[in-house]
C-alpha positions as CSV (number, residue, x, y, z in Angstrom):
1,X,-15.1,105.0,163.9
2,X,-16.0,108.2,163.7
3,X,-14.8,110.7,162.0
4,X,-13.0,114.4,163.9
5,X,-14.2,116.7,161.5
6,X,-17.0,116.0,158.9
7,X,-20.4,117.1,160.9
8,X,-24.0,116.5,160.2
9,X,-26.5,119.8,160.3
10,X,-30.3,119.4,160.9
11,X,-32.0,121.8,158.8
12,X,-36.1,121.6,160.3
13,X,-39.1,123.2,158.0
14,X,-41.9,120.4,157.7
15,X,-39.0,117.6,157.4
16,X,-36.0,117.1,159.1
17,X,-33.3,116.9,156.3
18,X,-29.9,115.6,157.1
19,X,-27.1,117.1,155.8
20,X,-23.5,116.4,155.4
21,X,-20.6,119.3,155.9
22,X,-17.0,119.7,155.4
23,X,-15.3,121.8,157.9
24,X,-12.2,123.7,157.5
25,X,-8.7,122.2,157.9
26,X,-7.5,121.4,161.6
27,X,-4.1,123.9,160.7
28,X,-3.5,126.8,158.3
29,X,-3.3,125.9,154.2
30,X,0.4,126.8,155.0
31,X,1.1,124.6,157.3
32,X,2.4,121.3,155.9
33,X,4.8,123.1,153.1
34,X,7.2,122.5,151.8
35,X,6.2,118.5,151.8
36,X,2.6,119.5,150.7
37,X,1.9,123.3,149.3
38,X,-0.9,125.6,150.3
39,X,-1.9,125.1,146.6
40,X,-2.0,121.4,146.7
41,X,-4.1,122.0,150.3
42,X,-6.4,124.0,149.0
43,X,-7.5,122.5,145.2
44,X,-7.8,118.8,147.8
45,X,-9.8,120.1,150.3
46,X,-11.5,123.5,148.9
47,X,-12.3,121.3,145.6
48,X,-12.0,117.8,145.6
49,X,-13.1,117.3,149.1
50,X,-16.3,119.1,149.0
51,X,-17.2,118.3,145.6
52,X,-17.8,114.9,147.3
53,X,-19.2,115.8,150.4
54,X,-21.8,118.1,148.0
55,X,-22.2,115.6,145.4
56,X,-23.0,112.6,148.4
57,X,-26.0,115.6,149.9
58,X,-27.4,115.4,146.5
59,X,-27.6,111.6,145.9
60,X,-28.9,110.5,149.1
61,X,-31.6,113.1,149.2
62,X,-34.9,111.6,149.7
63,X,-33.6,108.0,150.0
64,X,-33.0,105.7,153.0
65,X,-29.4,106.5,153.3
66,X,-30.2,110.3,154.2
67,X,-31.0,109.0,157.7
68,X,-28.0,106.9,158.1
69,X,-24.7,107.9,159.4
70,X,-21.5,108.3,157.0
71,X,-20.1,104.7,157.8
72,X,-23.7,103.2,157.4
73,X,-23.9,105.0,154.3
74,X,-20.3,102.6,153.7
75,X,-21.0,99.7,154.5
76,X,-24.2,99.3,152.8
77,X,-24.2,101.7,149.6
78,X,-22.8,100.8,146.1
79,X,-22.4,102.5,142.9
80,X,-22.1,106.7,143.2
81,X,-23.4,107.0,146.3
82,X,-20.7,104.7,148.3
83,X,-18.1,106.6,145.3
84,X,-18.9,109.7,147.3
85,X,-19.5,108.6,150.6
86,X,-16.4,106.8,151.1
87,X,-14.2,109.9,149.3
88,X,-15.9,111.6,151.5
89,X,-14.8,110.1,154.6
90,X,-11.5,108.9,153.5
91,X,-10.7,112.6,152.6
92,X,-11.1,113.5,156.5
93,X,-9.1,110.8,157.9
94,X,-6.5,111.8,156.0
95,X,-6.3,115.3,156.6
96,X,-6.9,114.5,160.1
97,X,-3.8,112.1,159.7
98,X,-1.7,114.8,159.0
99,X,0.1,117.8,161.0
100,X,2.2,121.0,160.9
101,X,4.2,119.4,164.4
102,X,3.6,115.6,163.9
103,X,4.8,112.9,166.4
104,X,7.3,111.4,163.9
105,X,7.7,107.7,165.5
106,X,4.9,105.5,166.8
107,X,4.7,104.6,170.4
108,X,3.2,102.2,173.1
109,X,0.8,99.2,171.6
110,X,1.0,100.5,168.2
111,X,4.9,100.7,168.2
112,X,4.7,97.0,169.8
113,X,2.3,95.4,167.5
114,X,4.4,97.4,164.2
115,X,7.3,95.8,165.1
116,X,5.9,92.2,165.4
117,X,3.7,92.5,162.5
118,X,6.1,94.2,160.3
119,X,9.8,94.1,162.1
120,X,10.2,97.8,162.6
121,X,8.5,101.5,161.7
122,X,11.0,101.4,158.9
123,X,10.1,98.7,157.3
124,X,6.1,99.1,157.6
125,X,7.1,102.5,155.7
126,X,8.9,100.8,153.2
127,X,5.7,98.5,152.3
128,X,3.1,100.8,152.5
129,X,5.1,103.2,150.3
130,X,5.9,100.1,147.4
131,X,2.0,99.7,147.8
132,X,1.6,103.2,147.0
133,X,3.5,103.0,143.4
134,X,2.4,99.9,142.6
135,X,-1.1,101.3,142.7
136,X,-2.3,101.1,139.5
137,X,-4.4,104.2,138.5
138,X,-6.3,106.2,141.2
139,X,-6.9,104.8,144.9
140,X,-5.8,104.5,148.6
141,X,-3.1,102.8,150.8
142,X,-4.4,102.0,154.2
143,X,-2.9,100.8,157.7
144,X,-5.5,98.8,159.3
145,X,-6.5,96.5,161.7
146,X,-7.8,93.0,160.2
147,X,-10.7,91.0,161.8
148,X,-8.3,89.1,164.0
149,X,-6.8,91.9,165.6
150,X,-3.5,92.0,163.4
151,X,-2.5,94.7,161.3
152,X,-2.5,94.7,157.8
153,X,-1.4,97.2,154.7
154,X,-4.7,97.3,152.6
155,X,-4.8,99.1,148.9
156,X,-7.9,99.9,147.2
157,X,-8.5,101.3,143.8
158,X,-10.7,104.5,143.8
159,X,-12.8,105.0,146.7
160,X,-12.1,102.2,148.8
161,X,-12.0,101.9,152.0
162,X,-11.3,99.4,154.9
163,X,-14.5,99.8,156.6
164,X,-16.0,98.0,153.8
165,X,-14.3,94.5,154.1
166,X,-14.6,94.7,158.3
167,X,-11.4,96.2,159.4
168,X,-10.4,99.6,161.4
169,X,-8.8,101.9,159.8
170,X,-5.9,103.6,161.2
171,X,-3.7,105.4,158.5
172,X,-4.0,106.2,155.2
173,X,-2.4,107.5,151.9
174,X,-4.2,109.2,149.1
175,X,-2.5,108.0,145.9
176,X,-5.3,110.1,143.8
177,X,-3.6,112.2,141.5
178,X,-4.9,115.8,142.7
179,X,-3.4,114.8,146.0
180,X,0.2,115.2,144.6
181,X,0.3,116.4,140.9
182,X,0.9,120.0,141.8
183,X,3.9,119.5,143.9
184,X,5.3,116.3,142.4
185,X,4.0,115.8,138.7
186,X,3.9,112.4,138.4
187,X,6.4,111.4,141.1
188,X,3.7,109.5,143.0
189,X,7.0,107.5,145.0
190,X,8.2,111.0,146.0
191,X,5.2,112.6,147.4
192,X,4.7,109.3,149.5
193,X,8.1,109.7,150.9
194,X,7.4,113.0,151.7
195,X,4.1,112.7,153.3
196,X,5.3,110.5,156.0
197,X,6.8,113.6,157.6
198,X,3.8,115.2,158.2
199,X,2.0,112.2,159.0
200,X,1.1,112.0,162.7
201,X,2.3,108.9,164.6
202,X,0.0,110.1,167.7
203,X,-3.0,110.6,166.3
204,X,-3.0,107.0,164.7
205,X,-1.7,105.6,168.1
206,X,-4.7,106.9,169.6
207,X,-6.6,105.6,166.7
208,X,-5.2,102.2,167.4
209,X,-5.8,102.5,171.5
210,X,-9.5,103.2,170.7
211,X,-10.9,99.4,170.9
């Protein structure tokens, strides 16, 4: 899967060098308030966000994995450079997830397969929000399509990511702390609650349609 918004640059002098770039935010730092704040938007992306994208250029200079793509990078790193890779990636799914005029309900095969998976939009909601508190420390709540085609709620602790144990991601929550501290303290439940009106139901459908 790949991803909307993080971009590779070819910089040529003797070597080609690879190099990984954050690009701006698909909507104004305004634009998701008051559910998330321009503040909270711009310490997670301006900060967080490229301090991984930076740190992962860094680590993976003059090693094999400078010549792989970001989900290579994934599936086959461990230690700090999959730390940074995956943030790195998870952190553009999610702000890709999100919009300033989101679809609010699911629709078509996605709404279809929610529903007989999970019993209804409502109750998929429910889950993956529980998932979110019960989190323990930092990490990520996922929607995702398994191996055998079902979908499944998936929580991983710190980077973690669903490309990693062989399923497609298609939603996800960032239960970090810098993702929510600013506007909700330590109200992780609240900001979760919150975050699922800005979350876009169409973007994931088409996520979910592209097989």
């Amino acid at each position: 899967m790949k991803l909307l918004f993080l971009t590779l640059l070819f910089m040529t002098t003797d070597t080609a060098v690879k190099t990984f770039t954050l690009a701006p935010l698909p909507y104004e730092y305004t634009a998701l308030a008051p559910e998330i704040s321009e503040e909270t938007l711009r310490y997670h992306h301006d900060k967080h966000a490229a301090a991984y994208v930076a740190k992962l250029n860094e680590l993976i200079a003059g090693t094999p994995y400078e010549k792989m793509s970001l989900e290579a990078i994934i599936e086959k790193s461990d230690g700090a450079i999959f730390n940074n890779a995956a943030q790195a990636w998870n952190h553009e799914f999610y702000f890709a997830t999100l919009s300033p005029h989101p679809q609010h309900e699911p629709e078509g095969a996605l709404r279809k397969a929610i529903d007989a998976q999970f019993g209804s939009v409502e109750k998929l909601k429910e889950q993956m929000t529980a998932a979110a508190a019960a989190l323990f420390g930092s990490g990520w709540v996922w929607l995702a399509e398994d191996k055998s085609g079902k979908l499944a709620i998936f929580s991983g602790q710190n980077a973690d990511n669903p490309l990693r144990h062989g399923m497609r991601p298609l939603l996800c929550i960032d239960v970090w702390e810098h993702a929510y501290y600013i506007d909700y303290r330590n109200a992780r439940a609240d900001s979760v609650k919150a975050l699922w009106k800005r979350i876009d139901w169409k973007t994931v459908g088409e996520r979910y349609d592209r097989r």
